[in-house]
C-alpha positions as CSV (number, residue, x, y, z in Angstrom):
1,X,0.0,0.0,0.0
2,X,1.5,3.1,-0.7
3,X,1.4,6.4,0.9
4,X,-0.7,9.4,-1.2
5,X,1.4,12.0,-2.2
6,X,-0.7,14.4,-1.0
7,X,0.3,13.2,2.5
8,X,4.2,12.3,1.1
9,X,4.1,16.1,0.3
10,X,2.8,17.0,3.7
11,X,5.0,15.5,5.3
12,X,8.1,16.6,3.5
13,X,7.4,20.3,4.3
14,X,6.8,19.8,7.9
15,X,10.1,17.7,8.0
16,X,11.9,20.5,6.3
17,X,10.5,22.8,8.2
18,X,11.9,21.3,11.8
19,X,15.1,20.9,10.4
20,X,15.4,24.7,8.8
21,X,13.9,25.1,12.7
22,X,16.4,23.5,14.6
23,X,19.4,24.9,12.2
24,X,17.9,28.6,12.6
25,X,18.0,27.5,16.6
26,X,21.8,27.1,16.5
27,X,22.6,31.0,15.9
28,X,20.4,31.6,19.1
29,X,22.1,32.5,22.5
30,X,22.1,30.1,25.0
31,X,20.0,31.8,27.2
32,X,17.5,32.5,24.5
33,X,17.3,29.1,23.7
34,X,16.8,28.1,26.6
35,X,13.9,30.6,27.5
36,X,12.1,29.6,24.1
37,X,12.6,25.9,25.2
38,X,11.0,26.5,28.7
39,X,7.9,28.2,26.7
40,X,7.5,25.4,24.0
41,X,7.7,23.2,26.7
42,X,5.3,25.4,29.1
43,X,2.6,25.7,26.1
44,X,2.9,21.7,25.2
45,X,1.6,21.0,29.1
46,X,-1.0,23.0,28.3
47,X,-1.9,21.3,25.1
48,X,-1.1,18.2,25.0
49,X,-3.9,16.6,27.3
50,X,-3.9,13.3,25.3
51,X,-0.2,12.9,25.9
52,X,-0.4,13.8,29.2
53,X,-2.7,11.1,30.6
54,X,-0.6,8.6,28.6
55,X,2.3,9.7,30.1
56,X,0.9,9.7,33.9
57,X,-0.7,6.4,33.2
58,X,2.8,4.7,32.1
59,X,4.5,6.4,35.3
60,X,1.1,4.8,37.3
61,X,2.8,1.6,36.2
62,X,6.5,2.4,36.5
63,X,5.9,3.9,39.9
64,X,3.2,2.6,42.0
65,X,4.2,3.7,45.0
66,X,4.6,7.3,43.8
67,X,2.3,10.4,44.6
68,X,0.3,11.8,41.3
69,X,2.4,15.0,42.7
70,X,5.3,13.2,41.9
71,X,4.1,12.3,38.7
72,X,3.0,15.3,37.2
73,X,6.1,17.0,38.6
74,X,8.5,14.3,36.7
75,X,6.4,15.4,33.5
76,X,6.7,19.2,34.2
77,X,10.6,18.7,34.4
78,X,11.2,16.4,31.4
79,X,9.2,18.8,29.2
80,X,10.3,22.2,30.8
81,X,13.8,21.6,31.3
């Protein structure tokens, strides 16, 4: 089955896009960087519902013993830091 290129097409730009992202990225200061980082980061909490009860449900089983306080503050520092 092959992919439509409709979708092949999509898929390309958004590809190229990152990667023309990420290169522009290298130019930036550290420090802005870094404060960029914290606020994709900050915004993707906020979005990213689905993702986020998938994640605390696979720390639920990785860390039973653990606090959901724990757990949403593991997330909060993997995607902010």
């Amino acid at each position: 089955m092959t992919v439509p290129l409709r979708k092949r097409v999509k898929r390309r730009v958004r590809s190229v896009l990152l990667v023309a992202a990420v290169r522009l990225l290298a130019f930036v200061p550290l420090r802005l960087a870094l404060a960029l980082g914290t606020a994709v980061g900050s915004v993707g909490w906020v979005l990213a519902r689905r993702m986020r009860r998938q994640i605390l449900a696979q720390l639920a089983i990785a860390f039973p013993e653990r606090s959901d306080c724990f757990k949403e503050n593991k997330i909060l520092g993997i995607l902010i830091d």
